[in-house]
Residue, then its C-alpha position, 0 to 999 in steps of 0.5 A: x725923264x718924267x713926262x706927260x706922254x711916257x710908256x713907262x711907270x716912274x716908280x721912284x716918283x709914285x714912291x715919292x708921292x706915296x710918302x705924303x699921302x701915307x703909303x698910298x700910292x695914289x697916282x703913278x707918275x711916267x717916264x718918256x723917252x728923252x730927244x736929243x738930236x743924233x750926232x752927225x759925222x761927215x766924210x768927204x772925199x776931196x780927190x781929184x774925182x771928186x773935184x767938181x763935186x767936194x766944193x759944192x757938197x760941203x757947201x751944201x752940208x754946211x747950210x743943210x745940217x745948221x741950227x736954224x734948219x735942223x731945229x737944234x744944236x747939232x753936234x757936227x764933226x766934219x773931215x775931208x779925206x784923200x791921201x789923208x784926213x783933214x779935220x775941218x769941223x773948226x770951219x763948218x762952225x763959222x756961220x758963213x758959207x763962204x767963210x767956212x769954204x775959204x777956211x777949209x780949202x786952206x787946211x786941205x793940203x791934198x785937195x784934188x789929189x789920189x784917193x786912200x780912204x782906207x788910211x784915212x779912216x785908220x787915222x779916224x780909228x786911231x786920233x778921232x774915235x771919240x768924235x763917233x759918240x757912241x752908237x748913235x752918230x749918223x755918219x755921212x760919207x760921200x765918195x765915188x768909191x774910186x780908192x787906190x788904197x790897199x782893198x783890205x785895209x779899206x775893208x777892215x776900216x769900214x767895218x770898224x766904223x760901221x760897227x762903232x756908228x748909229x748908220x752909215x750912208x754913203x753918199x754916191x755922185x755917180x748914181x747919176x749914170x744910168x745902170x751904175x754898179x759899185x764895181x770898183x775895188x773901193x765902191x763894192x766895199x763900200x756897198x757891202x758895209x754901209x747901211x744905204x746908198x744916197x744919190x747926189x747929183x743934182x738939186x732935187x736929190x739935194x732937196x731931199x737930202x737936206x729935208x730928211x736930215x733935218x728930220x733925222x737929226x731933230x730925232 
């Protein structure tokens, strides 16, 4: 758009202006980029692994990507996955936590269940593409990577999401323990497909996560 600060001339622009001086082209207005916050995709898993984490994750999420924190209106789309997805974007659009938490938790009916990320991603793929936006969403997915889906399947769904995305973070509790390496069948396909590994696990992870996203996001 024309701007103060752009890189690029505004050719249409200066032509514009050239028509009331005669044909001279006296001043060449320019071209900024145009900001707009990146769409942001969250994934949780709310398996029983993840039980003690998921409550705690969304909560947090829920109040660290709001408008009054990212500086914007940020379109957010949020779905909770087990043994299938659960579109809880209609709950994180409640400006109460609480709210928000009691209203998810009765729209998951496998909560602290089996883990098959795999399907549950197909069935992003397949009902939800266009909630990706394009290439510029920041997609957020928090697992321990602890799947019991078919490894191919899990494999073949992140790879499409990855390719259909801005970036992909995975978003790991287990990075807490000391010398954890993604060996499960589910974390190792996760490592070798997403863009970076995030720890979670505790309040000064939290607060940096919650900074860096409002960063990103008013980008």
């Amino acid at each position: 758009r024309p701007g103060a600060r752009g890189s690029r001339p505004h050719w249409p622009g200066a032509m514009h202006h050239a028509a009331r001086s005669g044909g001279e082209v006296l001043h060449i207005p320019l071209l900024q980029r145009r900001q707009q916050p990146l769409p942001l995709l969250v994934l949780v898993d709310v398996s029983g692994s993840m039980e003690r984490y998921a409550r705690l994750l969304l909560a947090f999420l829920h109040a660290a990507t709001a408008p009054r924190h990212t500086g914007a209106a940020v379109r957010r789309d949020v779905f909770a996955f087990g043994t299938g997805l659960t579109d809880l974007t209609p709950a994180f659009r409640l400006a109460d936590t609480d709210a928000m938490l009691e209203t998810a938790s009765h729209a998951i009916t496998d909560f602290a269940g089996g883990t098959r990320m795999g399907d549950s991603l197909g069935q992003l793929r397949l009902q939800h593409a266009r909630r990706l936006v394009g290439r510029r969403t920041l997609v957020l997915l928090i697992s321990d990577g602890l799947d019991t889906g078919a490894p191919e399947v899990l494999e073949r769904e992140l790879a499409w999401l990855r390719r259909h995305c801005g970036r992909l973070l995975w978003l790991n509790p287990l990075l807490r323990y000391e010398g954890y390496a993604p060996t499960a069948r589910g974390a190792s396909a996760l490592h070798r497909q997403a863009h970076g590994m995030v720890a979670v696990h505790n309040l000064s992870h939290l607060k940096d996560l919650a900074a860096s996203l409002a960063s990103v996001l008013r980008q």
